[in-house]
C-alpha positions as CSV (number, residue, x, y, z in Angstrom):
1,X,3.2,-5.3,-3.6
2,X,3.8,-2.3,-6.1
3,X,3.9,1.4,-5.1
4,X,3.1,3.4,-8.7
5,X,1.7,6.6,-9.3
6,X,-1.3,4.8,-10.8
7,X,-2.6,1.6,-11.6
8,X,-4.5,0.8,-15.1
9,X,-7.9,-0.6,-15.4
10,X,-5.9,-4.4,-16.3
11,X,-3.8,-4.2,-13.4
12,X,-0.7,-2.8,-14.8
13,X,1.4,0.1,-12.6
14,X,2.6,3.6,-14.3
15,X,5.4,4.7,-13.2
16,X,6.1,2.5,-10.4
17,X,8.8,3.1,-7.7
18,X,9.3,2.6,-4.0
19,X,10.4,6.1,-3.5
20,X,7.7,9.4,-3.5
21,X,7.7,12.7,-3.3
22,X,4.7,15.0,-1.5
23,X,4.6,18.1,-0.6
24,X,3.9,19.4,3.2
25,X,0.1,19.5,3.1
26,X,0.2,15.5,2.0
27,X,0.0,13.6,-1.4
28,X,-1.1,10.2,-2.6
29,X,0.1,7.4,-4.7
30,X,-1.3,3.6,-5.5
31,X,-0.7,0.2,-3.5
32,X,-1.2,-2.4,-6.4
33,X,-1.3,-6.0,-5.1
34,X,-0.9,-8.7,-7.7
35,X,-2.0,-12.3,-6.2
36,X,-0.4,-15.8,-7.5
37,X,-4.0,-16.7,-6.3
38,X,-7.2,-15.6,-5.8
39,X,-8.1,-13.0,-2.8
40,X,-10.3,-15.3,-1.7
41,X,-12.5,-12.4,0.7
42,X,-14.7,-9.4,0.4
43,X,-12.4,-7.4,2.3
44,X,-9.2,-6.8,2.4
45,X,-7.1,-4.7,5.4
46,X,-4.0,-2.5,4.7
47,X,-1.6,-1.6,7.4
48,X,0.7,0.6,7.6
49,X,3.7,1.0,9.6
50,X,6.3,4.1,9.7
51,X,9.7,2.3,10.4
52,X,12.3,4.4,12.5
53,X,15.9,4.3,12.0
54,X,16.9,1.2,14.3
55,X,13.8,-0.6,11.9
56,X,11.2,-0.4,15.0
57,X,7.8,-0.4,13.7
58,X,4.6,1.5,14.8
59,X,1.4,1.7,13.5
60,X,0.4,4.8,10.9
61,X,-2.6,4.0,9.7
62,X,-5.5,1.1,9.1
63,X,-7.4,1.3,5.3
64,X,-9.7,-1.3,3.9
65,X,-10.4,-2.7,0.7
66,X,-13.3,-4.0,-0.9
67,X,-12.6,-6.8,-3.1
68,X,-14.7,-9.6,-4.8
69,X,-13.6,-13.5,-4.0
70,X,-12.3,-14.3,-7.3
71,X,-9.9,-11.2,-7.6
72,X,-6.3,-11.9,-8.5
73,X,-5.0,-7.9,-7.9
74,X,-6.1,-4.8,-6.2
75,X,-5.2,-1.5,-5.9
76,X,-5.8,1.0,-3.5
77,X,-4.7,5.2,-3.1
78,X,-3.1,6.0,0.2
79,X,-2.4,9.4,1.5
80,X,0.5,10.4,3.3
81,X,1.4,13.2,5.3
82,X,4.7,12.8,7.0
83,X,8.0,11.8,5.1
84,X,10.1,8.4,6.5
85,X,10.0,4.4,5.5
86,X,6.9,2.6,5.5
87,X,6.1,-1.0,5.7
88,X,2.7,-1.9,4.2
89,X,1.0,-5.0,4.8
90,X,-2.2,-6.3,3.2
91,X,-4.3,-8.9,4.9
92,X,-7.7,-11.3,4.1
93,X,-10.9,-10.2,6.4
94,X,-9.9,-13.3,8.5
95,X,-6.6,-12.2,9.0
96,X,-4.5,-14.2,6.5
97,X,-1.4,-11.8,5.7
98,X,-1.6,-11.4,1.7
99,X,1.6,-9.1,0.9
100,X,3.8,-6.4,2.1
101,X,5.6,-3.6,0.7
102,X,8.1,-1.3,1.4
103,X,8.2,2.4,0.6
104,X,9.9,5.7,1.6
105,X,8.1,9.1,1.4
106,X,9.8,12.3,1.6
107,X,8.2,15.6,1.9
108,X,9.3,18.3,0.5
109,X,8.8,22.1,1.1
């Protein structure tokens, strides 16, 4: 799983980096998942988790994906709105854990 500021129509990320910067009011950047295998679903599930200093997780935020069978990468915008590490994890409809990620967001003012 790559974290880029945006993802080209071939599946390549620009700029990609598992650091970002928003501002207060929130800000956005792309999840690009590149599979050694086809997705294999219609749907695909992203959760995320904010991940406090003794590495505790706790859910953030549920986001889903619409993907064809035969896909081999995906990408997908998420918004944040509060700064701190992240762990993001992508699963099948059925439940089947695809990736996961890691990314920190700071906020500035």
């Amino acid at each position: 799983m790559t974290f880029c500021e945006k993802v080209t129509q071939d599946g390549k990320p620009e700029n990609p980096s598992h650091i970002f910067r928003i501002v207060k009011s929130g800000g956005s950047f792309q999840l690009l998942a590149i599979l050694d295998k086809s997705v294999n679903t219609k749907l695909v599930k992203i959760d995320i988790f904010k991940v406090d200093e003794n590495g505790k997780e706790t859910w953030d935020a549920s986001v889903d994906v619409d993907v064809e069978n035969d896909w081999v990468w995906f990408s997908k915008q998420l918004i944040f709105y509060k700064g701190g590490d992240y762990t993001v994890y992508a699963y099948t409809a059925e439940d089947k854990l695809l990736c996961t990620g890691m990314v920190k967001v700071i906020v500035e003012y």
